[in-house]
Backbone as JSON Lines, residues from 0, in Angstrom:
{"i":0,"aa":"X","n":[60.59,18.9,-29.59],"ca":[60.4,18.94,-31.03],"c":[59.05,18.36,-31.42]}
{"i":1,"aa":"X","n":[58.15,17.37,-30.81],"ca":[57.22,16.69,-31.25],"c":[56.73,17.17,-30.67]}
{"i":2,"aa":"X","n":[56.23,18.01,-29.65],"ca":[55.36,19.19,-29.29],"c":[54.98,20.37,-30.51]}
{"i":3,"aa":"X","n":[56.12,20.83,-30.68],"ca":[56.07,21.86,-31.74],"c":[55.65,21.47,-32.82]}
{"i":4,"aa":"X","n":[55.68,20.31,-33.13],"ca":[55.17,19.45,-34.83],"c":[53.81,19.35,-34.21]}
{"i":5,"aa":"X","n":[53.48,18.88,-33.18],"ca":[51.88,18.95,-33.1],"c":[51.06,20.35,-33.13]}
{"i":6,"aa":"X","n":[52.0,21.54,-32.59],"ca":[50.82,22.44,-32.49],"c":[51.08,22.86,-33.78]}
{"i":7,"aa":"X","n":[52.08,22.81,-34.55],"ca":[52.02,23.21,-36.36],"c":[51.07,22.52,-36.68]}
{"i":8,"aa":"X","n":[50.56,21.08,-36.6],"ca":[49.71,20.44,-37.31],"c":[48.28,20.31,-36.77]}
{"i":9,"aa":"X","n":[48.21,21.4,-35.38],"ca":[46.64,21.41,-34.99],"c":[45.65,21.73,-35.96]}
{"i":10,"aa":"X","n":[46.22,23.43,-36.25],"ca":[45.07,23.8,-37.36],"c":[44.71,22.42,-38.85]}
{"i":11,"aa":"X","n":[45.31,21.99,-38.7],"ca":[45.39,21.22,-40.08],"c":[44.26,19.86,-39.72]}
{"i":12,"aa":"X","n":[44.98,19.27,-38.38],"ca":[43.56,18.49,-38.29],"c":[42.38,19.19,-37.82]}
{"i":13,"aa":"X","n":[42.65,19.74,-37.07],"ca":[40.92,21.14,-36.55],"c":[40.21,21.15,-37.91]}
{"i":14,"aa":"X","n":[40.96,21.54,-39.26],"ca":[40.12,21.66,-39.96],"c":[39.58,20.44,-40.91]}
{"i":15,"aa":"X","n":[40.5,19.34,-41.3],"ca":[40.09,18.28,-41.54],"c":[39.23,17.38,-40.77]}
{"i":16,"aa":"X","n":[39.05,17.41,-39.52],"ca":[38.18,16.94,-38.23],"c":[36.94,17.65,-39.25]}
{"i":17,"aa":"X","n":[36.73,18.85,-38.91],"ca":[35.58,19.55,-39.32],"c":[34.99,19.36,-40.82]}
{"i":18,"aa":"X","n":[35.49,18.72,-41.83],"ca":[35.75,18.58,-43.66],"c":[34.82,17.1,-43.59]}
{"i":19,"aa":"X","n":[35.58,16.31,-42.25],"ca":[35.01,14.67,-42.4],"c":[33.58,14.99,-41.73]}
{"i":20,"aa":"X","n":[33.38,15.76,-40.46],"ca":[32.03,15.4,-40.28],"c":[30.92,15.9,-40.91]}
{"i":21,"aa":"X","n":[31.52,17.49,-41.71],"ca":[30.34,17.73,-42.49],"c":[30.42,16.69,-43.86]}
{"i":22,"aa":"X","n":[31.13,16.18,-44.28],"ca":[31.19,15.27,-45.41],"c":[30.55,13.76,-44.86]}
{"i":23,"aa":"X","n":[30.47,13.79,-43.69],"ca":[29.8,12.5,-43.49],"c":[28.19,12.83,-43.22]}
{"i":24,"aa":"X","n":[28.29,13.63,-42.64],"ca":[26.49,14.11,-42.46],"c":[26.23,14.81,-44.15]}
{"i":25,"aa":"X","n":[26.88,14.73,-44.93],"ca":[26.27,15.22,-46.5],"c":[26.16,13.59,-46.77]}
{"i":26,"aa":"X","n":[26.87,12.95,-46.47],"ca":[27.17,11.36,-47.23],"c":[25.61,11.04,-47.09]}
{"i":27,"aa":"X","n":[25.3,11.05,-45.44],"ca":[24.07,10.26,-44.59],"c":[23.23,10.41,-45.61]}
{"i":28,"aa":"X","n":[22.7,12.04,-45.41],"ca":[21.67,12.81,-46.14],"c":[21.57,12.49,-47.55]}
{"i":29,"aa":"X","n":[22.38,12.64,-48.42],"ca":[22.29,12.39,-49.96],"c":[21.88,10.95,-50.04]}
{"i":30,"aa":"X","n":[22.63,10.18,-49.39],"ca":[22.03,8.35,-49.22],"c":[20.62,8.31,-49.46]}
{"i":31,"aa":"X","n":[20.19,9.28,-48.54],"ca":[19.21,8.85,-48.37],"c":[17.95,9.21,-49.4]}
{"i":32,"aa":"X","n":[18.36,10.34,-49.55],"ca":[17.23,11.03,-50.42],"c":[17.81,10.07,-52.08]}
{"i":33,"aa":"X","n":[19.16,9.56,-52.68],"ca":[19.47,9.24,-53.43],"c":[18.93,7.76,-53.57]}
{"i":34,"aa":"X","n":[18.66,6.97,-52.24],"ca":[17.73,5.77,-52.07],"c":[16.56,5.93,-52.43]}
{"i":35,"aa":"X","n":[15.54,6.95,-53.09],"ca":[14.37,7.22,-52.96],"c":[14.65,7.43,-54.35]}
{"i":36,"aa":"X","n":[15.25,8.19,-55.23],"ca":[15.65,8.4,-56.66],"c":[15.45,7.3,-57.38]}
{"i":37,"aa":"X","n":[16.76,6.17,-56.41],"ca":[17.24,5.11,-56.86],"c":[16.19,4.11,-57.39]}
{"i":38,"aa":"X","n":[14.61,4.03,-56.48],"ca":[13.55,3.33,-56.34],"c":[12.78,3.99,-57.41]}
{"i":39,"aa":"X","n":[12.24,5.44,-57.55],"ca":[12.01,5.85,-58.65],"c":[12.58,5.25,-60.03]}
{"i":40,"aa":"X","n":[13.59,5.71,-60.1],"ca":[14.37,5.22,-61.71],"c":[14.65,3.63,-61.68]}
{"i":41,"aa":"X","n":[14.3,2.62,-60.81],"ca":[14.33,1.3,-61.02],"c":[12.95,0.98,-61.39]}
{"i":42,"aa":"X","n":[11.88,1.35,-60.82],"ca":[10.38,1.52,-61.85],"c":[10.38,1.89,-62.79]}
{"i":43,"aa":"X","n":[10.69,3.23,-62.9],"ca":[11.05,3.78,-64.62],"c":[11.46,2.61,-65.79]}
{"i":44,"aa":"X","n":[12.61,2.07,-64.97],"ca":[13.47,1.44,-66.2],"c":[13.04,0.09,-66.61]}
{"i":45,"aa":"X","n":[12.2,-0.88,-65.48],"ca":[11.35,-1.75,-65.54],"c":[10.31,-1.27,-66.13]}
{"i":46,"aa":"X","n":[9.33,-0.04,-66.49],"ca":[8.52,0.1,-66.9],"c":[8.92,0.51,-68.53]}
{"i":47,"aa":"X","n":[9.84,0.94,-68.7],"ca":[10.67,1.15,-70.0],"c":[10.97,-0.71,-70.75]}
{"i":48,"aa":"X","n":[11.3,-1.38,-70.0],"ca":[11.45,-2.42,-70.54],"c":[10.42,-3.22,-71.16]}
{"i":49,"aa":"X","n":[9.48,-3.13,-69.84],"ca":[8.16,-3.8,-69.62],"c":[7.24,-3.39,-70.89]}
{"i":50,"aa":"X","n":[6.59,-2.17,-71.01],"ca":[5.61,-1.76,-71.39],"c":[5.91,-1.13,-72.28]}
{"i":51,"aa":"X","n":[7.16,-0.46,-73.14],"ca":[7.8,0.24,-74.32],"c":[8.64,-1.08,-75.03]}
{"i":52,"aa":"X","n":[9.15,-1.92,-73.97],"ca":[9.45,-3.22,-75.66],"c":[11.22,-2.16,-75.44]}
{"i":53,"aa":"X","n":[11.4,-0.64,-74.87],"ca":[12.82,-1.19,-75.35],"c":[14.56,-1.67,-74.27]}
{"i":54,"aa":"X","n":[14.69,-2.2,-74.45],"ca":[15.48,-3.16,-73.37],"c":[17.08,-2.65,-72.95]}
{"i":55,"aa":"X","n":[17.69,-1.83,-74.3],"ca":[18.98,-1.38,-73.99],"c":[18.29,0.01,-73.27]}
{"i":56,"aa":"X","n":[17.38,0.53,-73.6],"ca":[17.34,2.32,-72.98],"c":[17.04,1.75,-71.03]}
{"i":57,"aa":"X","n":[16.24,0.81,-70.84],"ca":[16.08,0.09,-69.74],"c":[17.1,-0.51,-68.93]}
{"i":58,"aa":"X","n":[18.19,-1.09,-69.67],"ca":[19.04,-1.72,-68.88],"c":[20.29,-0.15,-68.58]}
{"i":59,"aa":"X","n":[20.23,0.5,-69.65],"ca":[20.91,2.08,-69.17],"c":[20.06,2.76,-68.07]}
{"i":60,"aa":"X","n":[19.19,2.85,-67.81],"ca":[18.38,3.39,-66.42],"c":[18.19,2.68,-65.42]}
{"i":61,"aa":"X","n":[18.49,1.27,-65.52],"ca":[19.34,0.31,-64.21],"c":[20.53,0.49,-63.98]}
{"i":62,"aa":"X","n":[20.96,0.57,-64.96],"ca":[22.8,1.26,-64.61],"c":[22.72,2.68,-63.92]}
{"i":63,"aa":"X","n":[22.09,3.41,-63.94],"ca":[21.93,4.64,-63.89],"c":[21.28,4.43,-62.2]}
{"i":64,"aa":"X","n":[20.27,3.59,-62.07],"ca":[19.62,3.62,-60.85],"c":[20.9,2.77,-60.09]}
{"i":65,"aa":"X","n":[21.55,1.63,-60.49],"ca":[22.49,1.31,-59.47],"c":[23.98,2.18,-59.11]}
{"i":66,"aa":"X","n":[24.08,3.24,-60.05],"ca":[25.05,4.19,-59.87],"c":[24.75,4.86,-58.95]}
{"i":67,"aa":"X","n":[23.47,5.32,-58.44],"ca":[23.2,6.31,-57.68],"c":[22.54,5.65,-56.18]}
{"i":68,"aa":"X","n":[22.44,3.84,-56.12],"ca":[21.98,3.63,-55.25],"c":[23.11,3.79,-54.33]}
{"i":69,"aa":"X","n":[22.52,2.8,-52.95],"ca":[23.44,3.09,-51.8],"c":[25.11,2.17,-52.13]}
{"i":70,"aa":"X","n":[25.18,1.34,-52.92],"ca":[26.21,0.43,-53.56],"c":[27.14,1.17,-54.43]}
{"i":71,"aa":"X","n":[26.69,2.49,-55.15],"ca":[27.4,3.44,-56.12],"c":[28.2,4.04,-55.57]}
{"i":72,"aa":"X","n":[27.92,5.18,-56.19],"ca":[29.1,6.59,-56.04],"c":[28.6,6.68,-54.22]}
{"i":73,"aa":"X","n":[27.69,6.74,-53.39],"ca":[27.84,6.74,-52.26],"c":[28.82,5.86,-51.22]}
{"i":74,"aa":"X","n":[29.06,4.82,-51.51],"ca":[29.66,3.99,-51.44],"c":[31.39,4.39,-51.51]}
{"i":75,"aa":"X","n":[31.49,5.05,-52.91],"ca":[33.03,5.32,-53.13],"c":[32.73,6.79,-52.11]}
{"i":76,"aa":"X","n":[31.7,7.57,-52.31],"ca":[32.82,8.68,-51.19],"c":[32.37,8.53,-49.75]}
{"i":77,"aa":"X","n":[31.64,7.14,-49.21],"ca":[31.93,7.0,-47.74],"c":[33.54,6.16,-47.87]}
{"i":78,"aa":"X","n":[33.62,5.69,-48.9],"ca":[35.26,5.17,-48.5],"c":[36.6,6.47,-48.57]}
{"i":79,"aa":"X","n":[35.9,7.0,-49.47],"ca":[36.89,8.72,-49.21],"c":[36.77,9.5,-48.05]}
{"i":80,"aa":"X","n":[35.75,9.33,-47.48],"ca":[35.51,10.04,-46.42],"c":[36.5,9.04,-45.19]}
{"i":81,"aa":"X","n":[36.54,8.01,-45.37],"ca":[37.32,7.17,-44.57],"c":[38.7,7.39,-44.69]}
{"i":82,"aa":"X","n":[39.12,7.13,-45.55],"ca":[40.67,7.18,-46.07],"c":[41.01,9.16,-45.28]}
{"i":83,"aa":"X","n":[40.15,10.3,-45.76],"ca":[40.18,11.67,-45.19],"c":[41.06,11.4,-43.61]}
{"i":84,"aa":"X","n":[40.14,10.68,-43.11],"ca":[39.22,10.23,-42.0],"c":[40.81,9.33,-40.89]}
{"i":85,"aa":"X","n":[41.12,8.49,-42.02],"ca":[42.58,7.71,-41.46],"c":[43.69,8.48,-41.83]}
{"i":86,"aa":"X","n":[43.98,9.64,-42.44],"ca":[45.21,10.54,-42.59],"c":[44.78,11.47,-41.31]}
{"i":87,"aa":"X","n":[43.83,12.09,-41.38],"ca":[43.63,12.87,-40.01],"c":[44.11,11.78,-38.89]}
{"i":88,"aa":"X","n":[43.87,10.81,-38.57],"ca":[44.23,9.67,-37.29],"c":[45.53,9.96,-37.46]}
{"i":89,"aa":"X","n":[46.12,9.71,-38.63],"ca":[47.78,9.49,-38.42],"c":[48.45,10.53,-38.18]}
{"i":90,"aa":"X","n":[47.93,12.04,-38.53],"ca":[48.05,13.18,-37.61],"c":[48.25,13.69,-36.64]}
{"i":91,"aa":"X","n":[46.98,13.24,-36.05],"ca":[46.62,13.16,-34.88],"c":[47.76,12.56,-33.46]}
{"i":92,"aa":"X","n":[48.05,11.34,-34.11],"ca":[48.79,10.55,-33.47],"c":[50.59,10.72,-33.53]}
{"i":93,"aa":"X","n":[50.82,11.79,-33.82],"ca":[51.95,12.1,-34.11],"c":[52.42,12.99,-32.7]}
C-alpha cells in the first residue's frame, strides 16, 4: 500500500521539486538585482530629505527601499519557498 501512495505522489513531488528550484534561482536573481534598486532609492530618498526639505515623501521612499531590500518581500518568499520546500520533504518521506 505505501508503495502505491508513493508512485501516486511521484508526479506531485517531480513537479514541486522542479517549482522550488526554479523559485529559488528567481529568489537569488531578483535579490540581487533588487539590492541594487534598493541602493538607488535609499539615495533618492536621502536626497529627497536632504536637499528638497521634504521628510514624509523621504521617509515613504525608505519604506519603499526597505520593502524591496534583501530584509523585505525577498525575505518573505525565501521563507515560502522553504515552507514549498518542507511539504515536498514530507512527501517525499512517505
Amino acid at each position: 500500500m505505501r508503495i502505491l501512495l508513493k508512485i501516486l505522489l511521484f508526479p506531485i513531488t517531480l513537479v514541486l521539486s522542479v517549482i522550488v528550484l526554479v523559485c529559488q534561482f528567481l529568489c537569488v536573481f531578483s535579490t540581487m538585482l533588487l539590492s541594487i534598486l534598493t541602493l538607488l532609492l535609499f539615495v533618492l530618498a536621502l536626497a529627497i530629505m536632504v536637499l528638497i526639505g521634504e521628510v514624509g515623501e523621504g521617509l515613504k521612499a525608505l519604506l519603499a527601499a526597505y520593502l524591496i531590500s534583501p530584509y523585505g518581500v525577498p525575505m518573505l518568499a525565501a521563507w515560502l519557498i522553504g515552507a514549498v520546500e518542507g511539504i515536498n520533504e514530507r512527501l517525499k518521506a512517505i
